[in-house]
MARMAR-109334 format. One record per residue: x, y negated, z of N, C-alpha, C in turn; residue in three letters. Coordinates in nm, 4 decimals. Layout:
N
<r n_x="X" n_y="Y" n_z="Z" ca_x="X" ca_y="Y" ca_z="Z" c_x="X" c_y="Y" c_z="Z" aa="ALA"/>
...
# end
This chain:
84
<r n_x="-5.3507" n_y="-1.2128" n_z="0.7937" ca_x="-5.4502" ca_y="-1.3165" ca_z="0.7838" c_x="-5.4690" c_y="-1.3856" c_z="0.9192" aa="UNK"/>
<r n_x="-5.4701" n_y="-1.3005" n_z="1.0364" ca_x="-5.4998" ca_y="-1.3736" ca_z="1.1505" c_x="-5.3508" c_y="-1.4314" c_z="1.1978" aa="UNK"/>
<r n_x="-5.2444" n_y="-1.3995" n_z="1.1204" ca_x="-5.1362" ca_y="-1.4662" ca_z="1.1831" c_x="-5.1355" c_y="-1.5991" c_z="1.1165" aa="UNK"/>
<r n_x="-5.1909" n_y="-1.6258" n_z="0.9773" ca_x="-5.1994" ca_y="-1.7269" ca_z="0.8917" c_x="-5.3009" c_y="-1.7993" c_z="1.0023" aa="UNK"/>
<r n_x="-5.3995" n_y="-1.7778" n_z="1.0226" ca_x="-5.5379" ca_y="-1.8959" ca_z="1.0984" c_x="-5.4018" c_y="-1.9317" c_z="1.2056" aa="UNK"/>
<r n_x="-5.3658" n_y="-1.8639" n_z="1.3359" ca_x="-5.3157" ca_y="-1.8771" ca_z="1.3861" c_x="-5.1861" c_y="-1.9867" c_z="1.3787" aa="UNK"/>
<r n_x="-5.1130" n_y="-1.9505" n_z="1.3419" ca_x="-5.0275" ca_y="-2.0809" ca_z="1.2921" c_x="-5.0629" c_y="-2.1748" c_z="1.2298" aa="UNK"/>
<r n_x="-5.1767" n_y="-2.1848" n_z="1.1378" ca_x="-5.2068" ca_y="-2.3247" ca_z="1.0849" c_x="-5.3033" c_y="-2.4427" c_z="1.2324" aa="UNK"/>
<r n_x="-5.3776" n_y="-2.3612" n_z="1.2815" ca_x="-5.4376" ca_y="-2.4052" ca_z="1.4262" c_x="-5.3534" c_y="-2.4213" c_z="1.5326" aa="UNK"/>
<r n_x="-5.2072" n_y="-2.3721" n_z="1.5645" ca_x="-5.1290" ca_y="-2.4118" ca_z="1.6287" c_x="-5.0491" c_y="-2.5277" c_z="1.5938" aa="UNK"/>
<r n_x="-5.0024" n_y="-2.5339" n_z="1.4587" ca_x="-4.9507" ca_y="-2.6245" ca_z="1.3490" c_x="-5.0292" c_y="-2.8083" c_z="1.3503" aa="UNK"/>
<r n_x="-5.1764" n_y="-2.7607" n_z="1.3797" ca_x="-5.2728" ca_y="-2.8674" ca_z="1.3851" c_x="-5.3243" c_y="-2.9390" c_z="1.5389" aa="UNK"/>
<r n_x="-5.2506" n_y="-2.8630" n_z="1.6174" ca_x="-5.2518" ca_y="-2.9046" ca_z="1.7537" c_x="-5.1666" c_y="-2.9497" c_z="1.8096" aa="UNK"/>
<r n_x="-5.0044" n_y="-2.8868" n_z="1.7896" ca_x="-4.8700" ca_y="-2.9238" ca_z="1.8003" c_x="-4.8619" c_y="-3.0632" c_z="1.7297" aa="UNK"/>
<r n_x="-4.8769" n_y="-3.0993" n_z="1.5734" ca_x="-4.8589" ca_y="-3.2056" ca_z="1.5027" c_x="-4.9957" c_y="-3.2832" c_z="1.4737" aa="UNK"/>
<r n_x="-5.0474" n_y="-3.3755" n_z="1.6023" ca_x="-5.1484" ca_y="-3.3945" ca_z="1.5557" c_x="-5.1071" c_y="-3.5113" c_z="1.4467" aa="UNK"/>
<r n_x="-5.0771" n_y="-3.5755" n_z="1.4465" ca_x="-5.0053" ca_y="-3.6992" ca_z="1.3625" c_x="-4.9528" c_y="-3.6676" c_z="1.2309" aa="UNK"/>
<r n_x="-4.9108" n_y="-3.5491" n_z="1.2020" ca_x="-4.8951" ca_y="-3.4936" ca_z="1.0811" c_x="-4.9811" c_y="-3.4515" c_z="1.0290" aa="UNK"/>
<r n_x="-5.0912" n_y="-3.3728" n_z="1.1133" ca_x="-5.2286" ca_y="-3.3437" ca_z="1.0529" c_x="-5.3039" c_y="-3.4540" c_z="0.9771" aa="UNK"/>
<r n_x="-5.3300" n_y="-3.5240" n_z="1.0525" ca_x="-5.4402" ca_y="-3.6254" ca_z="1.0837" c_x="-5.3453" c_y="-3.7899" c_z="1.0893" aa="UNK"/>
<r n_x="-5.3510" n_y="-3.8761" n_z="0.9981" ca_x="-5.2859" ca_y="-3.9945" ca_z="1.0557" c_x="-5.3217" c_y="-4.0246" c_z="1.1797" aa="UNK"/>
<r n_x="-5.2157" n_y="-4.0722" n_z="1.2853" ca_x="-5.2441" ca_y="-4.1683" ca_z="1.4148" c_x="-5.3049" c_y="-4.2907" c_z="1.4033" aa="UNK"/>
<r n_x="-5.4183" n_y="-4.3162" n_z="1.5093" ca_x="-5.4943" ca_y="-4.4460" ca_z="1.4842" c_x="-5.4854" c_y="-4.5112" c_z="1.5538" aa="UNK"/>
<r n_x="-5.4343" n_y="-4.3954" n_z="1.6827" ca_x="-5.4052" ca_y="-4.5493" ca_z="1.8335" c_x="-5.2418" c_y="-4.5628" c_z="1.8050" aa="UNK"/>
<r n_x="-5.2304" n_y="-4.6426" n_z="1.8508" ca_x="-5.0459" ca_y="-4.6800" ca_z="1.8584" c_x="-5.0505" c_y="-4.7312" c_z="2.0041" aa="UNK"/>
<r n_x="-4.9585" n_y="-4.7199" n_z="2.1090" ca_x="-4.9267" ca_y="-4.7744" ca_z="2.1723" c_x="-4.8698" c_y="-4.8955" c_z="2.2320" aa="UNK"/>
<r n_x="-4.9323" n_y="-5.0035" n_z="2.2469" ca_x="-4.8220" ca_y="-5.1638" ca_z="2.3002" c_x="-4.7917" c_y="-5.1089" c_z="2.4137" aa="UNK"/>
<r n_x="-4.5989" n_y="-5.1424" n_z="2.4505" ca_x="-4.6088" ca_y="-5.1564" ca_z="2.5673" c_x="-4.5677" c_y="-5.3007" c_z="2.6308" aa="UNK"/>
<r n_x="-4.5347" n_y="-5.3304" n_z="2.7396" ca_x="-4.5450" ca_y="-5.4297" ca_z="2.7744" c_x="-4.3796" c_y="-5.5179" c_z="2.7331" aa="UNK"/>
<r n_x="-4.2722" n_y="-5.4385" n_z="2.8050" ca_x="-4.1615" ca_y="-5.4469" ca_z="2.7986" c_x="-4.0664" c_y="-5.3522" c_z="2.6943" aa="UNK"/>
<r n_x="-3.9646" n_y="-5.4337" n_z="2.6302" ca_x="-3.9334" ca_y="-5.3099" ca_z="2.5541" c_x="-3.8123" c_y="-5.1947" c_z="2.6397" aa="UNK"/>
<r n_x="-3.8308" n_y="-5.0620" n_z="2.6069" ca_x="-3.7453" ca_y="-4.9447" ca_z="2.6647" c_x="-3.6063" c_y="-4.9560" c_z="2.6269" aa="UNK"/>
<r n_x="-3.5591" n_y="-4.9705" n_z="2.7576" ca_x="-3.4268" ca_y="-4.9445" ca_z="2.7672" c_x="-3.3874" c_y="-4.8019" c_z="2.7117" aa="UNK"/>
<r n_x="-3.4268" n_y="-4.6797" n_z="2.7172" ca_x="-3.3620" ca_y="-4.5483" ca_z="2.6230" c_x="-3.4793" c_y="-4.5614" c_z="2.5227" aa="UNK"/>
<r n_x="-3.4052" n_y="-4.5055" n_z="2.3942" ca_x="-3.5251" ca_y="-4.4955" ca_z="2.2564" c_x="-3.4129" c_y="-4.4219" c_z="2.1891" aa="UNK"/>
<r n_x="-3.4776" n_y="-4.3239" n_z="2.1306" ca_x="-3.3974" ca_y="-4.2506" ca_z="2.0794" c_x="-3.3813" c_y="-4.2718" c_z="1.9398" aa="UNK"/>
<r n_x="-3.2583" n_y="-4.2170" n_z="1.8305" ca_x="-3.2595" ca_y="-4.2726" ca_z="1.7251" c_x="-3.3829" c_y="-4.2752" c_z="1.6207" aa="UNK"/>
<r n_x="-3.4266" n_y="-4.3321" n_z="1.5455" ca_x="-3.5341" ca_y="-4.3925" ca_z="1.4772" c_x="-3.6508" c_y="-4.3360" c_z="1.5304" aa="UNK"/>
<r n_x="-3.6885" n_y="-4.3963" n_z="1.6615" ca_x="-3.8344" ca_y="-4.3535" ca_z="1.7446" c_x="-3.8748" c_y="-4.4923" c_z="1.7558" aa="UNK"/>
<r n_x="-3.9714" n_y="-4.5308" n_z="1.7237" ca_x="-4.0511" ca_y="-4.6657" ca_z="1.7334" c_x="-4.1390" c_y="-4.6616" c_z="1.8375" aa="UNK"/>
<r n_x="-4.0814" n_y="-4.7577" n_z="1.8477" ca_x="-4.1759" ca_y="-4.8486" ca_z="1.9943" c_x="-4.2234" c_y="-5.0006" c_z="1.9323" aa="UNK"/>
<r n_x="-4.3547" n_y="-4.9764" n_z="1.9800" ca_x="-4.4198" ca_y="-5.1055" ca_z="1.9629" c_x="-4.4307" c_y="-5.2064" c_z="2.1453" aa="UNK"/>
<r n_x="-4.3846" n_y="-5.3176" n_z="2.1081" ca_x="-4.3794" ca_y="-5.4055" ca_z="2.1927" c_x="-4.4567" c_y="-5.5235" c_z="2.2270" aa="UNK"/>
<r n_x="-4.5441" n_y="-5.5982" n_z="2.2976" ca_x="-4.5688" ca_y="-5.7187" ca_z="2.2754" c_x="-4.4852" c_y="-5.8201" c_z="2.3536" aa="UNK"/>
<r n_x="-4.4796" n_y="-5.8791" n_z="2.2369" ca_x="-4.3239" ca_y="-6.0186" ca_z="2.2747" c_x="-4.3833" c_y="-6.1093" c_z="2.2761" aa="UNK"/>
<r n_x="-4.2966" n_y="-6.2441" n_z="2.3310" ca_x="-4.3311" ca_y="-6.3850" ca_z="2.2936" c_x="-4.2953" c_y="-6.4248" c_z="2.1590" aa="UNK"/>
<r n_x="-4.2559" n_y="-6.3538" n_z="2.1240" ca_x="-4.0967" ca_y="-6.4006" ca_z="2.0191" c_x="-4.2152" c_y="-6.3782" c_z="1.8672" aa="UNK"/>
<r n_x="-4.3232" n_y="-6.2919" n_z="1.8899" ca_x="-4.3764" ca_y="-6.2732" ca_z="1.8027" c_x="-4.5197" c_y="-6.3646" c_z="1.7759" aa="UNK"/>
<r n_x="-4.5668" n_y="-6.4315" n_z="1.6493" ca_x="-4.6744" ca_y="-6.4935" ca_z="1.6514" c_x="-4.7949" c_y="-6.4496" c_z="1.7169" aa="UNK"/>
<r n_x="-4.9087" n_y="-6.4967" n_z="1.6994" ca_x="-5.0394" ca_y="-6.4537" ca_z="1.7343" c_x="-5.0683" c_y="-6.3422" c_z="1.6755" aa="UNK"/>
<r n_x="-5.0912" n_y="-6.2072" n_z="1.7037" ca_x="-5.1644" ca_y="-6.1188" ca_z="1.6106" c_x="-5.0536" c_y="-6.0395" c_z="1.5884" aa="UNK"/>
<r n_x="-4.9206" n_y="-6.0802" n_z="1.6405" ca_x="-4.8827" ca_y="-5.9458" ca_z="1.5537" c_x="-4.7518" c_y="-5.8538" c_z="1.7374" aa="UNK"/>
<r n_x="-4.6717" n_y="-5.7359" n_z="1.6393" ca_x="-4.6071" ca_y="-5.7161" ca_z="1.7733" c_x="-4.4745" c_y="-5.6604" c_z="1.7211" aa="UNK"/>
<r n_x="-4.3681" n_y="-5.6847" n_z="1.8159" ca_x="-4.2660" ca_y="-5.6408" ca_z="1.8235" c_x="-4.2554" c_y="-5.5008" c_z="1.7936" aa="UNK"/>
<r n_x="-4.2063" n_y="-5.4433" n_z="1.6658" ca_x="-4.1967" ca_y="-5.3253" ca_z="1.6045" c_x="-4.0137" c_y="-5.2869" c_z="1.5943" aa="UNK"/>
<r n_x="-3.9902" n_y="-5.1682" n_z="1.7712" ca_x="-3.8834" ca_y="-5.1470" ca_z="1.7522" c_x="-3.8055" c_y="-5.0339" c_z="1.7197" aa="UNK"/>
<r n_x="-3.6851" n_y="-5.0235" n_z="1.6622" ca_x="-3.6432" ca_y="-4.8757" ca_z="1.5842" c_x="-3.5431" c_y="-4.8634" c_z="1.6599" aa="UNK"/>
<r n_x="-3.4968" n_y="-4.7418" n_z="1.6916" ca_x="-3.3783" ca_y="-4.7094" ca_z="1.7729" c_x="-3.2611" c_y="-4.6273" c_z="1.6273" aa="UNK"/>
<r n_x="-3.1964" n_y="-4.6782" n_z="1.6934" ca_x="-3.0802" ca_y="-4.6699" ca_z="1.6096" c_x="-2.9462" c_y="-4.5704" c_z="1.6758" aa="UNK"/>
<r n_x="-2.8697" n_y="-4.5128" n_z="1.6060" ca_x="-2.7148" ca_y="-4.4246" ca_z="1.6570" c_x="-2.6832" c_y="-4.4976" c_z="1.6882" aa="UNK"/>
<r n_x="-2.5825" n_y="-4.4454" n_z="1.7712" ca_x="-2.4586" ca_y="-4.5155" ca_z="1.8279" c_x="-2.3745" c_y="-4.5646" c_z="1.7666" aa="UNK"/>
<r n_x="-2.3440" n_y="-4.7605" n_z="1.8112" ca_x="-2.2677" ca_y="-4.8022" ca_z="1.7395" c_x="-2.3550" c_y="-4.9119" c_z="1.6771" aa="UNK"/>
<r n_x="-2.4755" n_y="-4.9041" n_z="1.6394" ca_x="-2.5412" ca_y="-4.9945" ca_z="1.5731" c_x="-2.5740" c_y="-5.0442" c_z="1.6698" aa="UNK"/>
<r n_x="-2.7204" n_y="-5.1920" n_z="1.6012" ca_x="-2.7744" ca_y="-5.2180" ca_z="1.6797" c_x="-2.9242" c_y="-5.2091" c_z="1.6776" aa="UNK"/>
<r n_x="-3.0346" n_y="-5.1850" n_z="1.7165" ca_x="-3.1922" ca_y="-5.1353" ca_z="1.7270" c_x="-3.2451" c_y="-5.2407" c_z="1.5963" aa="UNK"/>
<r n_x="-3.3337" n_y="-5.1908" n_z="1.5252" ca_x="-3.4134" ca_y="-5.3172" ca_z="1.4303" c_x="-3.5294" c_y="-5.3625" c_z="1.5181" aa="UNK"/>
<r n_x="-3.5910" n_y="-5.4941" n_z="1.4743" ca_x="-3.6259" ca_y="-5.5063" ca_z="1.5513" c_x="-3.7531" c_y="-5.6183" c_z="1.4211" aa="UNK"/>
<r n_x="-3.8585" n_y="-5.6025" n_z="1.4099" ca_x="-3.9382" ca_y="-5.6693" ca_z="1.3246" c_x="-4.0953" c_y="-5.7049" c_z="1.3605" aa="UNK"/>
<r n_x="-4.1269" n_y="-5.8080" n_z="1.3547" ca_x="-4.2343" ca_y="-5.8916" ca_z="1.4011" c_x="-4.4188" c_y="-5.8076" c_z="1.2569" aa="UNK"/>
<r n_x="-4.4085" n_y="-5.7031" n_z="1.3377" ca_x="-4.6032" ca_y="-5.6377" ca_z="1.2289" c_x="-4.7571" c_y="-5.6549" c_z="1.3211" aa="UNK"/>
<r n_x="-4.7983" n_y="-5.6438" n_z="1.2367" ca_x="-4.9182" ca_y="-5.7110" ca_z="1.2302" c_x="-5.0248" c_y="-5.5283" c_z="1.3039" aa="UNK"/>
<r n_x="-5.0897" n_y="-5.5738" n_z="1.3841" ca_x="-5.1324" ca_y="-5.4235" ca_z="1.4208" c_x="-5.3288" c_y="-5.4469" c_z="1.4480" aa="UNK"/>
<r n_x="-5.4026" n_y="-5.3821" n_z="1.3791" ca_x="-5.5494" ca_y="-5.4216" ca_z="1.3900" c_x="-5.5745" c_y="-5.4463" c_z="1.5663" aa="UNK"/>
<r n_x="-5.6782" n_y="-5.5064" n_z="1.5906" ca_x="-5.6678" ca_y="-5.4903" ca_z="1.7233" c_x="-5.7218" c_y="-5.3857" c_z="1.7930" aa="UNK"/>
<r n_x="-5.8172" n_y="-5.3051" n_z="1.7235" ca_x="-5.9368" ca_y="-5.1809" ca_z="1.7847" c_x="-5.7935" c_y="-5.0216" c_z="1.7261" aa="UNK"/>
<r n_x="-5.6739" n_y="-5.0761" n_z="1.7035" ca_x="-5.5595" ca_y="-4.9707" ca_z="1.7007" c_x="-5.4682" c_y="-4.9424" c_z="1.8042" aa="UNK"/>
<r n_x="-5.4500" n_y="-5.0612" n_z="1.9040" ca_x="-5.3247" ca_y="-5.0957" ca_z="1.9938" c_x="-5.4133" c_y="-5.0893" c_z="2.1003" aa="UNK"/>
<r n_x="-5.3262" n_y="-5.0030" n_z="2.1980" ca_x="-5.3763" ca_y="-5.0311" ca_z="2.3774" c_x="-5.2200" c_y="-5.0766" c_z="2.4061" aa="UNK"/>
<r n_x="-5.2950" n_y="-5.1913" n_z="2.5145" ca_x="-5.1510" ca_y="-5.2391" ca_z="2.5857" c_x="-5.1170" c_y="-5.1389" c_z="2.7404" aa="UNK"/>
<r n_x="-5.0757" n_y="-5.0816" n_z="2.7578" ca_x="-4.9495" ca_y="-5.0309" ca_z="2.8759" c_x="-4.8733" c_y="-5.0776" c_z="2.9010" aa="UNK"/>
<r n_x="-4.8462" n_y="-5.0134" n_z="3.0302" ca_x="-4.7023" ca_y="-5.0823" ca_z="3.0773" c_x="-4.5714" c_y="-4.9644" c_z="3.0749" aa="UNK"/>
<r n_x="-4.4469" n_y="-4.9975" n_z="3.0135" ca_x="-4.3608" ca_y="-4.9136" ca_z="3.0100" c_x="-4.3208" c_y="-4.8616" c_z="3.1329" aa="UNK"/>
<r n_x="-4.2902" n_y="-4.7278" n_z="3.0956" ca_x="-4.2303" ca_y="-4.6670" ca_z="3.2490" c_x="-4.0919" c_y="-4.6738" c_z="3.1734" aa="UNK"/>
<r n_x="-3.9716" n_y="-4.6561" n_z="3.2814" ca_x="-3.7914" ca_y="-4.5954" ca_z="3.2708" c_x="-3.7737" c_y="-4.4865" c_z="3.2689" aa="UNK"/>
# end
């Protein structure tokens, strides 16, 4: 029983995002040069209208990254600046 509490409370700390949907998302400023395959990065572009942001997917080798213009609430997104 205490190994059951135990792993479900480790389970819920390790995955908070699986627990619990994520509410902040991250903008960053520039998009990342490494992204690993299908890890999303949110971007803010020019390329994208008012209101919304550069939503990017990393892709295997050989392809090329998707790359799609979504719409993100505003009290969801903090803007940062990417580190390398």
């Amino acid at each position: 029983m205490r190994a059951l509490a135990l792993g479900l409370i480790f389970s819920a700390v390790a995955l908070p995002c699986l627990a619990v949907p994520c509410l902040a998302r991250t903008v960053l400023k520039s998009e990342p040069l490494i992204l690993a395959p299908y890890e999303i990065a949110y971007v803010h572009a020019a390329s994208c209208p008012a209101g919304k942001v550069l939503k990017v997917t990393g892709a295997i080798r050989g392809l090329h990254r998707r790359r799609a213009c979504v719409s993100l609430p505003s009290e969801q997104a903090s803007l940062v600046a990417a580190t390398p």
